[in-house]
C-alpha positions in Angstrom: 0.0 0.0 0.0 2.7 2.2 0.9 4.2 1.6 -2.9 1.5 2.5 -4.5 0.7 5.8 -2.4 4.3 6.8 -3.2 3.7 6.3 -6.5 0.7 8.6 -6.3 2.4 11.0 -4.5 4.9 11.0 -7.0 2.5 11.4 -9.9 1.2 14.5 -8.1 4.2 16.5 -6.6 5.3 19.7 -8.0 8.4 19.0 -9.3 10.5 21.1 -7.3 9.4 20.8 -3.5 10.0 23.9 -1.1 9.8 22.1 2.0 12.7 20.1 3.8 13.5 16.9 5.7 14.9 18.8 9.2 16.7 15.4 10.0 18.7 16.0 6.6 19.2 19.8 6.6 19.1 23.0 8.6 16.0 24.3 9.4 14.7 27.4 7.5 11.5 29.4 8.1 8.7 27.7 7.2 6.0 25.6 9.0 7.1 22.2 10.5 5.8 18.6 10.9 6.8 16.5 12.9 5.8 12.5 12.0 5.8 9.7 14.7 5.3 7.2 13.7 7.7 3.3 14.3 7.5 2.0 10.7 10.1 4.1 8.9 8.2 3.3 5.3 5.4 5.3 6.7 7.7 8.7 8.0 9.5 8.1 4.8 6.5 8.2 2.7 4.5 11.1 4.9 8.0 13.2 4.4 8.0 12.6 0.9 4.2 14.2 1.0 4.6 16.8 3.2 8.0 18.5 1.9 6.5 19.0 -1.9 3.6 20.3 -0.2 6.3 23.1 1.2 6.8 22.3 4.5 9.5 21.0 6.3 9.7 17.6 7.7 11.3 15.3 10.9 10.4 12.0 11.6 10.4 10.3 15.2 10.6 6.6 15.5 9.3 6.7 19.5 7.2 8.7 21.5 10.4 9.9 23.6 11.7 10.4 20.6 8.9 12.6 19.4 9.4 14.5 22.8 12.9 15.4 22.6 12.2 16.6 18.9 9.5 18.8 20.0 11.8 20.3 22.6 14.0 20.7 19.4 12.4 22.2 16.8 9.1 23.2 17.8 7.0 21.8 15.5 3.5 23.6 14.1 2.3 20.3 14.2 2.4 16.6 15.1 1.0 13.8 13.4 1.4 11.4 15.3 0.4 6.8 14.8 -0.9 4.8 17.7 0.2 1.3 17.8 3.8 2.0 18.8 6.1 0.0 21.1 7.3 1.1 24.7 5.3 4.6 24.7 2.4 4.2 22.5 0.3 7.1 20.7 -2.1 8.1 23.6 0.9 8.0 26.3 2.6 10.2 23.9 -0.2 12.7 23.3 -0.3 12.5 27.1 3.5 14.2 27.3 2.4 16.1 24.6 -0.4 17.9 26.0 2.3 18.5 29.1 4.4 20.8 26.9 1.6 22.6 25.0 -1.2 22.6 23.0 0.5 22.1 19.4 -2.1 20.6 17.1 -2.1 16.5 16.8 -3.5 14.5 13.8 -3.5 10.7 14.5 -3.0 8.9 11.8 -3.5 5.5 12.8 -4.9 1.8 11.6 -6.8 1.5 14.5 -10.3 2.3 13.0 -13.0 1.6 16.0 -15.5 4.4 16.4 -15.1 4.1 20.4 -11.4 5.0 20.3 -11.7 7.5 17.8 -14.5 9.7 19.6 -12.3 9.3 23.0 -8.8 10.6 21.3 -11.3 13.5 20.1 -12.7 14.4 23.3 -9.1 14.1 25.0 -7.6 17.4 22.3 -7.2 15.4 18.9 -7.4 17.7 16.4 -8.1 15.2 14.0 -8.1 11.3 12.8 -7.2 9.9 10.0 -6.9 5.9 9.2 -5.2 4.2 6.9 -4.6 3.4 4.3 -4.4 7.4 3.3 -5.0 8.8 0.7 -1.8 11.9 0.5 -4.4 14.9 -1.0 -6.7 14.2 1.8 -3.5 14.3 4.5 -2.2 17.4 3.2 -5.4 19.1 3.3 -6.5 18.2 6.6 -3.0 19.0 7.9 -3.8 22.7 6.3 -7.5 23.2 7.5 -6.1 21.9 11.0 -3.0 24.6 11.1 -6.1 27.0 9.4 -8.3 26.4 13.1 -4.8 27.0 15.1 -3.7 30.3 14.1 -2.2 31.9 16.8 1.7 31.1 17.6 2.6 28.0 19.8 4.6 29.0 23.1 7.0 26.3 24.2 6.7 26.8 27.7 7.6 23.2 29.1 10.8 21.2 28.7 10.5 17.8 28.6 13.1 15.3 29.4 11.1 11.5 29.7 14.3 9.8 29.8 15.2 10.9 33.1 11.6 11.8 34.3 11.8 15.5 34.6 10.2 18.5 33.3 11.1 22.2 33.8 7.8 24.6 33.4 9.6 27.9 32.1 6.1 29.8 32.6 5.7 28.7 36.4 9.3 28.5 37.7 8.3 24.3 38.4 10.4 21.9 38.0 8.9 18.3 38.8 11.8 15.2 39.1 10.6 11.6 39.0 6.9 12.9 40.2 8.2 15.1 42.8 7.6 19.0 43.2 11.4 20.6 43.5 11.3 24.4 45.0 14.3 26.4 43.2 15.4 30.2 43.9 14.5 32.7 40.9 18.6 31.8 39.6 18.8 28.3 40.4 15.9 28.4 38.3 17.8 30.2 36.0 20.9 28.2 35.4 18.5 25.1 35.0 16.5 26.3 32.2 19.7 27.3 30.4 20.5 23.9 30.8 17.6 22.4 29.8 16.8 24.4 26.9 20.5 23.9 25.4 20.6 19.7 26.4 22.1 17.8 25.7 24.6 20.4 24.9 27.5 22.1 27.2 26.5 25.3 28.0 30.0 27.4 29.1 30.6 29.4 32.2 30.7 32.6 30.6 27.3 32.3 28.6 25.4 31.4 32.4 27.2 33.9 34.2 26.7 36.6 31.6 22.9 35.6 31.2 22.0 35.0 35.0 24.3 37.7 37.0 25.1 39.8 33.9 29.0 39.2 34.4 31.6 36.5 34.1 34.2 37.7 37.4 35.7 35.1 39.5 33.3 35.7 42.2 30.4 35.3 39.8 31.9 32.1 38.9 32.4 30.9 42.7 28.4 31.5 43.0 27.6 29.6 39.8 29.9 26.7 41.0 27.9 27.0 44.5 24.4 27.3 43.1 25.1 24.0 40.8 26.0 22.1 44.2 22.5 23.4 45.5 20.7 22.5 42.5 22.2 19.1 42.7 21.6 18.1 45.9 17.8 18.5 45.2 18.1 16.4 42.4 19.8 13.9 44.7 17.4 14.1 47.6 14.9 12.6 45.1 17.3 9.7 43.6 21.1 9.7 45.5 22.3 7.5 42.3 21.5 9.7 39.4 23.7 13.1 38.7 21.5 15.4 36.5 24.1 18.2 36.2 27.8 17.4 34.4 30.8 19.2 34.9 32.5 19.5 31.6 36.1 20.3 33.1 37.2 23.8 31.9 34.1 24.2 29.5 30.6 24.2 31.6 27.8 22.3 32.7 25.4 20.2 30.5 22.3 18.4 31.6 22.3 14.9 31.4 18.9 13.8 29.4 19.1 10.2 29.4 19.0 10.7 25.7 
């Protein structure tokens, strides 16, 4: 089925496609999809679609995945299978719906009327089953983005492989289901962290952007808030260390990634 929607896709396309695969290149400015789906075929095939309609394109093979690329690149939208392995559709649409309220189209097999009305009523923008057909994909993936015009904040960061989440809107940062109370610059350094992981981030950049200076005393309190900031981390689970020193270069949060 896939072969012969590819075909049709083929027959179709514009011949020079705007959009591109984001797991290829750099992205540009234009509207993004991200497809989760764990057949490849299908991403391959849906990326195909989607990049001669003009957008651009990832692909997630897992529902953590799909998390860590939403943290990424901020998709405009997800469309997103069911039946996966490990972390399935609706557990992902769960974490999802914990970051923000980017639009979801499932795009499933799974064709029963029950669990289609529930994934509705639960924020589903949409449902589509296959087999698809690519002109009806494409043009439910436009009169979706159409109903969700206004810009999607990413407020959350998400890190499912070590259970923790940082809520850049509220200051809260829950670890392994536990509420952690941080001081405004604790706070800080963290979401630096988080929103640069799995990446170092150098002493000079979180000095500069927390105290506004990079002196040695600024460093000494950066040092000492990192001890504080790990020790609540530890509290929680004493064998895990969240924050890495990169000796002579900075700190990096470890993702589990």
């Amino acid at each position: 089925m896939i072969a012969n929607t590819l075909k049709t896709a083929d027959k179709n396309a514009t011949p020079f496609g705007s959009g591109v695969d984001l797991d290829e290149l750099e992205p540009v400015n234009r509207r993004r999809i991200l497809v989760v789906d764990d057949e490849p075929d299908t991403i391959t095939l849906l990326k195909h679609i989607f990049i001669n309609d003009g957008f651009n394109v990832a692909g997630a093979l897992s529902g953590k995945e799909a998390i860590k690329k939403i943290n990424d690149i901020n998709p405009s939208i997800v469309i997103l299978d069911l039946l996966m392995p490990d972390m399935d559709g609706s557990q992902t649409l769960d974490a999802i719906r914990k970051i923000n309220d980017i639009p979801v189209i499932v795009l499933s097999a799974v064709n029963q009327k029950e669990e289609i009305v529930n994934l509705l009523q639960r924020g589903v923008d949409d449902y589509i089953t296959k087999p698809f057909n690519s002109a009806e994909v494409t043009a439910r993936v436009h009169a979706v983005l159409r109903r969700a015009e206004k810009p999607m904040i990413l407020n959350v960061l998400s890190f499912p492989g070590v259970d923790l989440i940082i809520d850049l809107e509220t200051y809260e940062v829950t670890y392994r289901g536990s509420t952690i109370q941080l001081t405004g610059k604790m706070f800080e350094v963290l979401a630096l962290l988080g929103k640069s992981a799995p990446k170092v981030v150098n002493y000079q950049e979180l000095t500069e952007k927390v105290w506004g200076e990079n002196s040695a005393s600024v460093r000494n309190r950066l040092k000492y808030l990192v001890y504080l900031l790990r020790q609540e981390f530890l509290k929680i689970d004493d064998k895990v260390e969240l924050i890495e020193n990169i000796d002579r270069l900075g700190y990096k949060l470890i993702t589990g990634e």
